[in-house]
C-alpha positions in Angstrom: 35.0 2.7 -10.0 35.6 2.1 -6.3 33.3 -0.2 -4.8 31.4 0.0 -2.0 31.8 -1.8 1.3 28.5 -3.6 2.3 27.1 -3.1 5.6 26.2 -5.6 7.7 22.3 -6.0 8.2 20.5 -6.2 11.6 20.5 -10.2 11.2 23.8 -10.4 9.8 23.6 -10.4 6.3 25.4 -8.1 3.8 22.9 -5.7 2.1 24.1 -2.8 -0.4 22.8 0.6 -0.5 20.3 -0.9 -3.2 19.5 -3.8 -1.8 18.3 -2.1 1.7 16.3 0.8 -0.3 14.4 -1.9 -2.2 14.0 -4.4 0.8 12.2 -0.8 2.7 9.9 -0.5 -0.2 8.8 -4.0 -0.2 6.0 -3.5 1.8 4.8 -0.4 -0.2 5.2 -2.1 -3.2 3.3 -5.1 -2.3 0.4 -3.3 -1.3 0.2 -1.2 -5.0 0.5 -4.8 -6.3 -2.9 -5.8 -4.3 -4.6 -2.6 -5.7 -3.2 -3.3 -9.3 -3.8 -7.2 -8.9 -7.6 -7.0 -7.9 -8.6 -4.6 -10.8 -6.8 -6.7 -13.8 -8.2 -10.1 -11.7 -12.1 -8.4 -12.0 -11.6 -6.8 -15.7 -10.1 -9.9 -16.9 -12.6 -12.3 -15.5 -15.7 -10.2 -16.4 -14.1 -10.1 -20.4 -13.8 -13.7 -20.8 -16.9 -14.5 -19.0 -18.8 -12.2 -21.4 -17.1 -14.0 -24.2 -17.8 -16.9 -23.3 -21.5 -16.5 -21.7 -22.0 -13.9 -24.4 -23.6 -10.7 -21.8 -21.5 -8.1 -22.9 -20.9 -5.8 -21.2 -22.5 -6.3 -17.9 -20.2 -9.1 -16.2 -17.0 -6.9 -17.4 -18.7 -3.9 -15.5 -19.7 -6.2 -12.3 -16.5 -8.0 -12.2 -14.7 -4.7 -12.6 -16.3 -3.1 -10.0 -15.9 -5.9 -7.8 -12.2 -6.3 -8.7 -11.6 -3.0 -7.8 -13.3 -2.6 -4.8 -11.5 -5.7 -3.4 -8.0 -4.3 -4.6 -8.8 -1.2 -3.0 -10.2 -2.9 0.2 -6.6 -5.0 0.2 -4.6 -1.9 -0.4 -6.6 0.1 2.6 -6.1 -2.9 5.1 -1.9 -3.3 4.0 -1.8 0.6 4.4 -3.2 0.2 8.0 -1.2 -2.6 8.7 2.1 -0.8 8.2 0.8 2.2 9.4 0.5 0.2 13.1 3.7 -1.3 12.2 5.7 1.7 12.1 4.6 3.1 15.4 
C-alpha cells in the first residue's frame, strides 16, 4: 500500500488527510461535548444528591433541567461563535 505524501499545513507542520478532517471538526465536536457534558454534569449531581439528602426525585429533576439548559445554552453560544468565525 503506497503511502501518502503529507501536505504541509498553513503553519508548517505536516498534517495527513486524517489528521486535517479531524483538526476541521474540532470545533464541532467540542461544542456537542458542551451539550453532552452539562446534561450528564446535572443528571449526575441531582442522583447523588438525592441519595445522599434522600429527596428523590426532585433534585435529579432540578439538576437535570438545569444541566441541560446550561449544555444547551453552551452549545447555542459555541454554534454562534463559529458561525461569526466562518464569515
Amino acid at each position: 500500500m503506497a503511502e501518502q505524501e503529507p501536505r504541509k499545513h498553513s503553519d508548517g507542520s505536516e498534517l495527513g488527510e486524517t489528521a486535517r478532517q479531524m483538526r476541521a471538526a474540532e470545533p464541532y465536536i467540542s461544542a456537542v461535548w458542551k451539550l453532552v457534558g452539562g446534561a450528564v454534569v446535572g443528571v449526575l449531581g441531582g442522583y447523588f444528591l438525592d441519595k445522599k439528602l434522600g429527596t428523590t426525585p426532585w433534585l435529579l429533576v432540578g439538576l437535570s433541567l438545569v444541566g441541560i439548559s446550561v449544555g444547551f445554552y453552551g452549545f447555542l453560544h459555541e454554534m454562534a461563535r463559529l458561525g461569526k468565525r466562518k464569515r
